[in-house]
C-alpha positions in Angstrom: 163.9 139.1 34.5 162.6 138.9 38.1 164.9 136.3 39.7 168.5 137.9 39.2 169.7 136.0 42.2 169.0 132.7 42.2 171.0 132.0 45.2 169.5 134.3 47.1 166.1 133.3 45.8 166.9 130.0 46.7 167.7 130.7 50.4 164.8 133.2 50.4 162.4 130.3 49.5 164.1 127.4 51.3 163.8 128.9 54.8 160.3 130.4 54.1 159.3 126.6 52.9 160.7 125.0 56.0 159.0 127.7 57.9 155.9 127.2 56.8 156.0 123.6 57.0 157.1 124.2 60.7 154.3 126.1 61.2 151.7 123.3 59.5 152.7 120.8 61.7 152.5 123.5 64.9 148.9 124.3 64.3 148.1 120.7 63.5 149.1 119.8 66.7 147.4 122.6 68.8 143.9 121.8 66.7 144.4 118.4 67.9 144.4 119.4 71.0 142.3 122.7 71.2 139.9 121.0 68.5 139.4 124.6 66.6 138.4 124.5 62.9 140.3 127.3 61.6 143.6 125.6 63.2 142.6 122.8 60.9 142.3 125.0 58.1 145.5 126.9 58.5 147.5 124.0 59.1 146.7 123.2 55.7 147.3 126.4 54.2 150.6 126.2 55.6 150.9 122.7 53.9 149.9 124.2 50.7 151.9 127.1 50.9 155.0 125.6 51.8 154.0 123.4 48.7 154.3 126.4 46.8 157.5 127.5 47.6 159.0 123.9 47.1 157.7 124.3 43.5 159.0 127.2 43.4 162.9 126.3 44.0 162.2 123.3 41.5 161.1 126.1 38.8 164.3 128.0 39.5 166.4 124.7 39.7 165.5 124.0 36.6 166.2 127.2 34.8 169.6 125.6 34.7 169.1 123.4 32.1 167.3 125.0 29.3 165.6 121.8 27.9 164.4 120.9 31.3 163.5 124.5 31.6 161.4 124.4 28.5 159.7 121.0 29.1 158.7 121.1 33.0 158.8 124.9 33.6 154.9 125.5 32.7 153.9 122.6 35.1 155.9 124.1 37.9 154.5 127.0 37.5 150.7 125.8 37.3 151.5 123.9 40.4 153.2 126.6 42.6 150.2 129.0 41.5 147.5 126.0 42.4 149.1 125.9 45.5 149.4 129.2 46.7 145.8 129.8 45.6 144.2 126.6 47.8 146.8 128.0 50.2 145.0 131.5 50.5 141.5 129.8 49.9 142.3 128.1 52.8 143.1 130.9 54.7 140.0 132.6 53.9 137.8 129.2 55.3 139.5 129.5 58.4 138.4 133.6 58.9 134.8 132.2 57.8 135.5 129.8 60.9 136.1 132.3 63.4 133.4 135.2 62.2 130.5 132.3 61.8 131.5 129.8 64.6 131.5 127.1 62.0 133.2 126.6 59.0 131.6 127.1 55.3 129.5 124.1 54.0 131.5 121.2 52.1 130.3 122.2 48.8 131.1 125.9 49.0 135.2 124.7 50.4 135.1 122.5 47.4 134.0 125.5 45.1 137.0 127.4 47.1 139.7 125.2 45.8 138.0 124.8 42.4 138.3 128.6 41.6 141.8 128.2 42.8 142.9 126.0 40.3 141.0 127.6 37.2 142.7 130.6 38.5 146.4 129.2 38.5 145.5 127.5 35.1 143.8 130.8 33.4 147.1 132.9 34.9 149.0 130.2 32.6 147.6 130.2 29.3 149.7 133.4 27.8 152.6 130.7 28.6 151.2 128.0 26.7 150.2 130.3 23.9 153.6 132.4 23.6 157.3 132.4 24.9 158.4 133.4 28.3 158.7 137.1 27.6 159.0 140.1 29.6 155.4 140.6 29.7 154.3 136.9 30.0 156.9 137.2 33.9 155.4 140.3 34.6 151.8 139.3 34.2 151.6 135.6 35.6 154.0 136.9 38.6 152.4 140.8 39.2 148.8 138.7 39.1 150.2 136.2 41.5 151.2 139.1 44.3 148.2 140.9 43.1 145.9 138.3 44.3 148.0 137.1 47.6 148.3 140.8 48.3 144.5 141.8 48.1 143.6 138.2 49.9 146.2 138.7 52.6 145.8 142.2 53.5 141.6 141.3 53.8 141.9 138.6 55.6 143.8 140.7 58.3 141.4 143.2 58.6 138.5 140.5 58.4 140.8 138.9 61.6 141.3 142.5 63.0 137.8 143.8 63.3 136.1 139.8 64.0 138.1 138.6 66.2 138.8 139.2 70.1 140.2 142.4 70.7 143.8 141.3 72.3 147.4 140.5 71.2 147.2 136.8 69.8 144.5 138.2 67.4 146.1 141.6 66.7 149.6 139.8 65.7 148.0 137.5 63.9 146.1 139.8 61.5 148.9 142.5 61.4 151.6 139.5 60.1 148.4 138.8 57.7 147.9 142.4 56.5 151.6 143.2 56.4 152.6 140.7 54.1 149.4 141.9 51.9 150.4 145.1 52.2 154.3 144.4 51.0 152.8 142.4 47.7 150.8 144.8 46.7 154.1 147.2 47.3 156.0 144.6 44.8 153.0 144.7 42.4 153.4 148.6 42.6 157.6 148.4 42.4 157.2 145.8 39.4 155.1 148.3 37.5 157.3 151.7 37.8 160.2 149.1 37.0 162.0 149.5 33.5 161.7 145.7 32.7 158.9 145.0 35.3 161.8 143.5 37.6 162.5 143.5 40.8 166.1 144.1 42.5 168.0 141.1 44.2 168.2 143.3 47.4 164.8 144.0 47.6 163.4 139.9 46.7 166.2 139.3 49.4 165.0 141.5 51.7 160.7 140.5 50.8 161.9 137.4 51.7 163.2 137.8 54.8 160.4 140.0 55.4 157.7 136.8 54.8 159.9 134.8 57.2 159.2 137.1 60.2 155.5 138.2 59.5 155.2 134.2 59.5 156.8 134.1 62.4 154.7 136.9 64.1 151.9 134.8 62.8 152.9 131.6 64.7 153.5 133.6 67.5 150.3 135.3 67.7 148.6 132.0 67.1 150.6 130.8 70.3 149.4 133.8 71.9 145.5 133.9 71.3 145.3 129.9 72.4 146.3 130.5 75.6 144.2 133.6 75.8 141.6 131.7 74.6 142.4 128.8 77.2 142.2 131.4 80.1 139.4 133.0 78.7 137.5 129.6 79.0 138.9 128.7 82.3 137.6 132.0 83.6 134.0 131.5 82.1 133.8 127.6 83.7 135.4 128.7 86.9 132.5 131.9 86.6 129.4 129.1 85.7 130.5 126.8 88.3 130.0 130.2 91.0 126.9 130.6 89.1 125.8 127.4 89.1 126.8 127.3 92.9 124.3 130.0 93.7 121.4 129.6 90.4 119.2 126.9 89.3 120.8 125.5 86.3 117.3 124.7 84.6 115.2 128.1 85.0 118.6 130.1 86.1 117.0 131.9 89.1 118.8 131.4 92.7 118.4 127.5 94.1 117.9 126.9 97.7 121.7 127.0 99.2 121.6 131.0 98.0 118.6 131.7 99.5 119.0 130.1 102.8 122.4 131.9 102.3 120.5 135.3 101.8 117.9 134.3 104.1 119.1 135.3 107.8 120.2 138.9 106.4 116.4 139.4 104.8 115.5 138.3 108.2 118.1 141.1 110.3 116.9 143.7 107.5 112.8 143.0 108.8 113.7 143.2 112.3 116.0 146.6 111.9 113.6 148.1 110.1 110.3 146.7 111.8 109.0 144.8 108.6 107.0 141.5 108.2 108.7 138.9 105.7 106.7 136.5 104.3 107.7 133.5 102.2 105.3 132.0 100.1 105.6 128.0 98.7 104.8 127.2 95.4 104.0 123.5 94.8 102.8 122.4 91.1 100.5 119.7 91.9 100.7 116.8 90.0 103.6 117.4 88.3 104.7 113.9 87.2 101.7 114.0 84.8 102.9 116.5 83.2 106.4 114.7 82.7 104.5 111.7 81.3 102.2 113.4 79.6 105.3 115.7 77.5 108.2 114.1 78.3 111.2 115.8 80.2 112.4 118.2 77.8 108.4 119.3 78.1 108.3 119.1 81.9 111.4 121.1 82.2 109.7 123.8 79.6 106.6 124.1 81.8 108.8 124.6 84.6 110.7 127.6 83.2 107.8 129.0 81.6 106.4 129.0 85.5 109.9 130.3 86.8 109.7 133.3 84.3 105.9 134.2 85.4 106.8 134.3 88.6 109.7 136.7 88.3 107.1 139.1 86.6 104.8 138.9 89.6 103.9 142.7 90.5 104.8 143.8 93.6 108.9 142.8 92.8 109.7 140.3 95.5 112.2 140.4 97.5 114.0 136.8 95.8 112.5 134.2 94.0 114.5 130.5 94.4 113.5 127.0 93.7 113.3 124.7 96.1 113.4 121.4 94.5 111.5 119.7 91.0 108.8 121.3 91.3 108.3 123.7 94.1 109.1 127.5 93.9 109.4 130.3 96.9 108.7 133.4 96.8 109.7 136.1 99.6 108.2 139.7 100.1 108.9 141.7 103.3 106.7 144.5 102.5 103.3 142.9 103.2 101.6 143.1 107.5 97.5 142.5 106.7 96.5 139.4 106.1 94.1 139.9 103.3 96.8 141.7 101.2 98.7 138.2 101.8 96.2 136.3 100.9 95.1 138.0 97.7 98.7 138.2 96.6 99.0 134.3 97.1 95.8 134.0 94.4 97.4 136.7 91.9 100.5 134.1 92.1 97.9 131.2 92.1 96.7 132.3 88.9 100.0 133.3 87.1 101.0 129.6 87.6 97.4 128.3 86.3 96.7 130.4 83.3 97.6 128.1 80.0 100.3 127.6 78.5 101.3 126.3 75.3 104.1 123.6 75.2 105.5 122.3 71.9 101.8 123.4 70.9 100.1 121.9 73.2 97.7 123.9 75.7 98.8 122.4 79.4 97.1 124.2 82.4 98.6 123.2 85.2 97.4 123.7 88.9 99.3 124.3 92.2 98.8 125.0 95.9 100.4 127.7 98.0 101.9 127.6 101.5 102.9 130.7 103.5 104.7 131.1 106.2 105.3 134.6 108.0 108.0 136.2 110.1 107.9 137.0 113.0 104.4 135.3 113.5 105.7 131.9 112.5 109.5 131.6 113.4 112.9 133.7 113.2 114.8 131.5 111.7 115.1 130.6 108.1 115.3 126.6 108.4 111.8 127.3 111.0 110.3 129.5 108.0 110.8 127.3 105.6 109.8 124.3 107.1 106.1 126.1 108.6 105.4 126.9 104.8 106.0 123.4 103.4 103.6 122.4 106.0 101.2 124.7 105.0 101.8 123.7 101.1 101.3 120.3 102.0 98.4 120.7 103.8 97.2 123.2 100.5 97.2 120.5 98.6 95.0 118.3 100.4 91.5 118.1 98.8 89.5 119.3 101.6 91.2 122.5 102.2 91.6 125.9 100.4 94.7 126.0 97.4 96.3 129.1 99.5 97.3 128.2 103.1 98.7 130.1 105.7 100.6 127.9 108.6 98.8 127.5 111.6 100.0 126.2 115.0 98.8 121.9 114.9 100.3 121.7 111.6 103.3 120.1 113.0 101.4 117.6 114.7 100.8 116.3 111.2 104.1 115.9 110.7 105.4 114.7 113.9 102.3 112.3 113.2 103.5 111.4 110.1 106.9 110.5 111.4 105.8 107.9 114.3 103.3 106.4 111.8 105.5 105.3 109.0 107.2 102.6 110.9 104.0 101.3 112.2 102.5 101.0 108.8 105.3 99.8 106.9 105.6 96.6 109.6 101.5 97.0 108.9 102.3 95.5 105.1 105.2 93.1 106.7 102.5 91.7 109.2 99.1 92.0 107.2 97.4 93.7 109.4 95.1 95.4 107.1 91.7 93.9 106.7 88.8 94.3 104.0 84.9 95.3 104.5 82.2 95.8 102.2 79.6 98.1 101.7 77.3 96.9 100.1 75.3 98.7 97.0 71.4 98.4 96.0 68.9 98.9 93.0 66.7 102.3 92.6 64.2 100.6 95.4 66.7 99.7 97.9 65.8 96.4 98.5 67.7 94.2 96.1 71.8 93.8 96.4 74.0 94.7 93.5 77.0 95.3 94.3 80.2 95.8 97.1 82.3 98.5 97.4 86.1 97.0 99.2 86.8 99.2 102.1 90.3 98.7 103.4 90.8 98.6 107.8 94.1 98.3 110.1 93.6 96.1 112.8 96.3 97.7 114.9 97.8 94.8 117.3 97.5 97.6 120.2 94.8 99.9 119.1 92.5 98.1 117.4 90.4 98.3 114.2 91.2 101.8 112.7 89.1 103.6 110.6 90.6 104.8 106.9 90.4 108.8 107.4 92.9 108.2 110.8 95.8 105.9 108.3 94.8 106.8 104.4 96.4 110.1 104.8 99.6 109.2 105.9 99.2 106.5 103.5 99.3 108.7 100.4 101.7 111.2 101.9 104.2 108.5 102.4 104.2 107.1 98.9 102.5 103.7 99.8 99.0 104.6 98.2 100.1 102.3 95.2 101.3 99.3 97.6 97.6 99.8 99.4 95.9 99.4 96.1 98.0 96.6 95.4 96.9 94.8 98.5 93.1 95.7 98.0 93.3 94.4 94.7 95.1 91.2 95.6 92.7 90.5 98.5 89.3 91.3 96.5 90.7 88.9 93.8 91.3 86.0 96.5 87.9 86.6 98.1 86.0 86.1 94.7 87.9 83.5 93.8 87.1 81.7 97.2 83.6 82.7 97.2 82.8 80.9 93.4 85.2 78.2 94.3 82.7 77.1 97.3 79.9 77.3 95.0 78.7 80.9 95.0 77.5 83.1 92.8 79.5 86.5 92.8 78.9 90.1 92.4 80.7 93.0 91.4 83.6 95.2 94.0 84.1 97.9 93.3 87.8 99.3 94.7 89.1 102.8 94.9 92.4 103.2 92.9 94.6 106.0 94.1 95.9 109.1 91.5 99.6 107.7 91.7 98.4 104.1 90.9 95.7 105.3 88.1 99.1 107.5 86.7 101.2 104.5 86.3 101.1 102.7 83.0 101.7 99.1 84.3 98.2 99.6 85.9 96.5 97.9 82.8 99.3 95.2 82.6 99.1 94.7 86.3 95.6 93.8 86.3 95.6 91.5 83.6 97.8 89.2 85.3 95.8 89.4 88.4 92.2 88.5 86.2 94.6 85.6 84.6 96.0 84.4 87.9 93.1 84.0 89.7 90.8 83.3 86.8 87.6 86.2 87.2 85.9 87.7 84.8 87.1 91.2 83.7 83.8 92.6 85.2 84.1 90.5 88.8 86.3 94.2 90.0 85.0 97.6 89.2 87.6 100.3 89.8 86.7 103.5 90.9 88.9 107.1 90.9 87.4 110.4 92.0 87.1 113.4 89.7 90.2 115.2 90.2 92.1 112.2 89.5 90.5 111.3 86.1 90.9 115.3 85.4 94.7 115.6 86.3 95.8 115.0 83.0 92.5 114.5 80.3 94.7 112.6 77.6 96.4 110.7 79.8 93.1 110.0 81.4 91.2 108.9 78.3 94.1 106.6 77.2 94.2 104.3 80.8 90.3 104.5 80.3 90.1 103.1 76.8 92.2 100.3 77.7 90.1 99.4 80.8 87.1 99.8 78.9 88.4 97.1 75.8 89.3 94.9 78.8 85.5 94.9 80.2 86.8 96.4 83.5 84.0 99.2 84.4 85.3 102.2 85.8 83.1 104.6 88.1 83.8 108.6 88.9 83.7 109.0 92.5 82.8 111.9 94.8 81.7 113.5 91.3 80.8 117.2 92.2 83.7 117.9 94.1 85.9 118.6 91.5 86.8 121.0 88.7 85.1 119.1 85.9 82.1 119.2 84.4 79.8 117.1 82.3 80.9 118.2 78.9 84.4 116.2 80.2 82.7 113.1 81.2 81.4 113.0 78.0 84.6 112.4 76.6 85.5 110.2 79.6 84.7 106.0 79.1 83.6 105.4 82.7 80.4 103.4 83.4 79.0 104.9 86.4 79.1 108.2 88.0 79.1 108.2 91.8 77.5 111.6 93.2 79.3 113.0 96.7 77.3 112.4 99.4 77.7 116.4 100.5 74.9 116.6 97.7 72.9 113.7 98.8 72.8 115.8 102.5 71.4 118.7 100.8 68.2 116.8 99.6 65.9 117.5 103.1 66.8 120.5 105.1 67.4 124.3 104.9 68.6 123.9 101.0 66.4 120.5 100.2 65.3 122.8 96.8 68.5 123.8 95.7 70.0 120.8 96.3 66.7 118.5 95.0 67.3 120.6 92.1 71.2 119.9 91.4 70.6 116.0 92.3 67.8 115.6 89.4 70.0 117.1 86.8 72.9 115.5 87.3 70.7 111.9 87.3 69.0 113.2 84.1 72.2 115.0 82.5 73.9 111.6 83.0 71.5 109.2 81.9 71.6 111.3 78.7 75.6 110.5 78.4 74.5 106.7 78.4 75.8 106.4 82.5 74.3 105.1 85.3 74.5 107.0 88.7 74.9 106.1 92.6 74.7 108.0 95.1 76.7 107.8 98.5 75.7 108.3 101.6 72.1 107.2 102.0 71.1 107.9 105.2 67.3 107.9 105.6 64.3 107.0 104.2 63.3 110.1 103.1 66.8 110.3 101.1 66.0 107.0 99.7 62.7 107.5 98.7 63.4 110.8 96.8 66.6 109.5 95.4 64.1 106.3 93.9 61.5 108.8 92.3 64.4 110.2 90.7 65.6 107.3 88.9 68.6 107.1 90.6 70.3 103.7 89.9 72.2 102.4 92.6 72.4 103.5 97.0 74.8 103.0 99.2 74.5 104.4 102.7 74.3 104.0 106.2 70.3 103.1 106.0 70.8 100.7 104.0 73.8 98.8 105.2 77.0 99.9 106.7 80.1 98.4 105.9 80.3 95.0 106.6 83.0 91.7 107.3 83.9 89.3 104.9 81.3 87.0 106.7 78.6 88.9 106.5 79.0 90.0 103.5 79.2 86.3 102.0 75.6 85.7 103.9 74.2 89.2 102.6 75.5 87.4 98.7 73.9 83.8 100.0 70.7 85.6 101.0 70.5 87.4 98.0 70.4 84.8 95.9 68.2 83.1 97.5 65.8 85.8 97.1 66.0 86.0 93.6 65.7 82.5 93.1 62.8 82.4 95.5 61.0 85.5 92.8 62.3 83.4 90.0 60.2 80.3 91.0 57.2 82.6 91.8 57.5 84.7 88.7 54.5 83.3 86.2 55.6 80.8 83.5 55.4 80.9 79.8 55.6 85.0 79.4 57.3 86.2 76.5 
């Protein structure tokens, strides 16, 4: 028989039970506190197999009474094999857990511990079936070290070759493997035995072997979590530096490194007699995007930008971004101009070709300011400040989308800084005031409409024109707030003016890109139609061509609603753009206003190329079901030419210039007067 010594069996299995329940409730605690799966796993395989041995001295407890002993004895045993079997399937989850990151799927654990149990009950059917002989010990008990021996002694090697390469680790899997290792040394023993036993001395001695392999095995558990606790320390002190000095979103270098880096790029091109120059990347338009795909999509675009830039040929010298969405870019190899130049339109058109984002295709479009040393500045707050200016002013409509700084640029700026004050108390004191221009019929000679011109009657200056305050308007953010007041003041007027008994006609009113972006737009001038009780076509709104084109779904979408509402929309300075008429066809606007740069062209040096490009765009849109104005009307010539091409509605100098609120109401008086006056003449009783 195997258990010669029950005594020292006993002790054997009481200390390795109390052990291993030790060692349970040890990595328990540290997976409530680390919050690692395998600790979770283990600590239950310790459970289990403390379990095991507990069943174990009951078995041999009961070998004492023979009755007991016969009764109990199979159930015992069925248990302590169940037992150690979870016990090892256990084990085996928690390796899964380390080599995958993750532990096995519920069903497959539960499959685990099912083939556990069929395996303890099939390892105790030649006990059910016959007595407890020789060969019924030496199978159930060989099979039982078999199977621990070959699970153990893999799961060390699984932990040995998996895991980190360092003691914790190491101990662990050699306490694992060594323990395999001695069962399968048992199994070995058992079978070159006479009667398949095994000698007192040496179960004595396995077990006192167990007791310090599991001790090695709570010691290299000890071991690995606080090497795994440095280990992480170290990688969140290393991604804080990193963070420090990299862009957490695209992961290049943020704007502390490189002004860090900067003054010792700037020492380098004066040593060796080099030109650095720092080029601004501004995506125009940007918050269309955001609205358009959301954040996440927003922040795709902008790493998708981040990695073309980085594969811009010539290497540059660093690539940083600035803020949201502006990059620089710094070469210190370039001195001629044009190379300059034509490298900031290879980066121009890196940025702009498409890209797809969560399968969408988004093009986006961006300006480019550069600033050069030593032309511009020597130092790197200087530099960087000159090519801001020069991106800003890149991104202005009238000017070219690569722009190199030029002395007045700061003027802008220092502009821009004495004017904010003044307008902002502008808004507090109402100092704004509207005009009208008004608009005719194909002839010129009958009224149909007003377009709302905004003024600032400065208490020192005087009345100043829009092109010295709209600028500084937009750049400051108060474009919306302007529209806001235009709108509000054009309502009030038309209400006034049918209150006293007149007849109205449409204004029209320029709304600003930020304004036509926002989607309370729709919902902001409902209330204003409700509150002051117009009809939805008393206010036109107008938005030039790049606006409407920013962002084409976005676009539509604002459109559509307008156009369910009855509010008529109008493309302004259409020609100066990037559109085209295959867009407008898509587009739900009513009227098409052509830039008066075109209307200029009809008499002089280009009168038949630009006759030529006048008539088709009249003809092209009266074919897409739109009417057409055109701006800036200033002769007769213009107007006659402009009427034999069936263009629908002038506005220009010639015919009236902008106008007060006064005059305006008498132009409206007199007009319908006139057509009364026709009315009355007109011959009755035509059909």
């Amino acid at each position: 028989m195997m258990f010669q010594n029950l005594a020292m069996a006993t002790v054997s299995y009481s200390a390795q039970a109390v052990l291993l329940l030790g060692f349970g409730l040890l990595l328990r605690h540290y997976y409530r506190h680390y919050h690692r799966s395998y600790l979770r796993f283990w600590s239950y395989a310790s459970f289990y197999y403390s379990a095991s041995t507990c069943f174990a001295l009951v078995r041999m407890g009961a070998l004492d009474n023979a009755n007991v002993a016969a009764a109990l004895t199979p159930y015992f045993i069925l248990a302590q094999l169940a037992s150690l079997y979870v016990a090892l399937s256990l084990l085996a989850i928690g390796v899964f857990d380390i080599v995958h990151e993750r532990p096995p799927a519920t069903r497959k654990r539960r499959y685990f511990y099912l083939t556990s149990i069929l395996l303890a009950g099939l390892l105790m059917l030649p006990a059910v079936f016959s007595a407890e002989t020789t060969w019924v010990w030496f199978l159930r008990d060989t099979m039982m070290f078999l199977v621990s021996g070959v699970a153990l002694l893999s799961i060390g090697m699984l932990i040995y070759t998996q895991a980190p390469a360092s003691i914790g680790p190491r101990l662990i899997a050699a306490a694992f493997a060594l323990i395999g290792v001695k069962n399968l040394t048992l199994v070995q023993i058992s079978l070159f035995s006479a009667d398949f036993s095994i000698s007192s001395a040496l179960w004595a001695l396995q077990g006192v072997f167990n007791l310090a392999c599991i001790a090695a095995a709570a010691v290299g558990i000890i071991i690995w979590l606080l090497e795994a606790e440095r280990t992480r320390t170290l990688s969140a002190l290393q991604q804080a530096e990193y963070l420090n000095t990299h862009d957490a979103l695209t992961g290049i270098e943020n704007r502390e490194e490189l002004m860090s880096k900067m003054p010792s790029f700037i020492d380098a091109s004066r040593s060796n007699g080099r030109h650095l120059s720092i080029f601004l990347v501004g995506i125009n338009r940007f918050k269309a995007i955001n609205d358009t795909l959301g954040i996440r999509g927003g922040d795709r675009a902008l790493i998708e930008v981040s990695q073309r830039l980085q594969g811009i040929t010539p290497r540059p010298l660093a690539i940083a971004r600035m803020s949201g969405d502006v990059f620089v870019i710094l070469f210190d190899h370039l001195k001629r101009r044009s190379l300059i130049e034509g490298l900031g339109a290879q980066i121009q058109r890196h940025v702009q070709a498409p890209m797809q984002i969560d399968k969408r295709a988004v093009t986006l479009s961006c300006g480019v300011g550069i600033a050069r040393y030593p032309q511009n500045g020597v130092h790197a707050d200087t530099l960087l400040s000159k090519a801001n200016m020069a991106l800003a002013q890149s991104k202005q409509s009238d000017t070219k989308p690569v722009v190199f700084y030029r002395r007045g640029m700061d003027d802008s700026y220092i502009r821009l800084i004495d004017i904010e004050p003044e307008l902002k108390q502008a808004f507090a004191n109402n100092e704004f005031t509207l005009h009208l221009q008004p608009l005719f019929n194909n002839s010129g000679s009958l009224l149909s409409s007003f377009e709302a011109l905004v003024r600032w009657q400065h208490p020192q200056r005087g009345l100043i024109a829009p092109s010295q305050f709209l600028p500084f308007i937009e750049e400051l953010g108060l474009a919306t707030r302007l529209d806001d007041w235009v709108l509000e003041h054009c309502a009030q007027l038309l209400s006034r003016w049918r209150a006293l008994g007149n007849e109205v006609l449409p204004v029209a009113v320029n709304i600003s890109a930020r304004h036509f972006q926002n989607p309370e737009l729709v919902i902001k001038l409902k209330s204003l139609f409700r509150r002051y009780q117009l009809n939805y076509s008393d206010i036109e709104l107008e938005i030039t061509e790049n606006v409407a084109m920013t962002d084409l779904q976005a676009g539509l979408n604002v459109l559509q609603q307008l156009q369910e509402l009855g509010i008529r929309v109008s493309i302004d300075d259409f020609g100066t753009g990037y559109s085209s008429l295959a867009y407008l066809r898509r587009l739900p606007v009513d009227k098409i206003k052509i830039d008066r740069s075109f209307i200029n062209e009809l008499l002089g040096e280009h009168q038949d190329s630009g006759g030529n490009i006048v008539r088709t765009l009249i003809e092209l849109s009266h074919g897409l079901k739109k009417r057409v104005v055109a701006e800036g009307v200033e002769s007769a010539a213009q107007l006659e030419l402009l009427s034999q091409m069936q263009c629908d509605q002038m506005q220009g100098y010639h015919l009236s210039p902008p106008i007060n609120l006064k005059m305006a109401l008498e132009m409206l008086q007199s007009h319908w007067k006139t057509q009364s006056a026709n009315e009355k003449m007109a011959p009755t009783g035509a059909i």
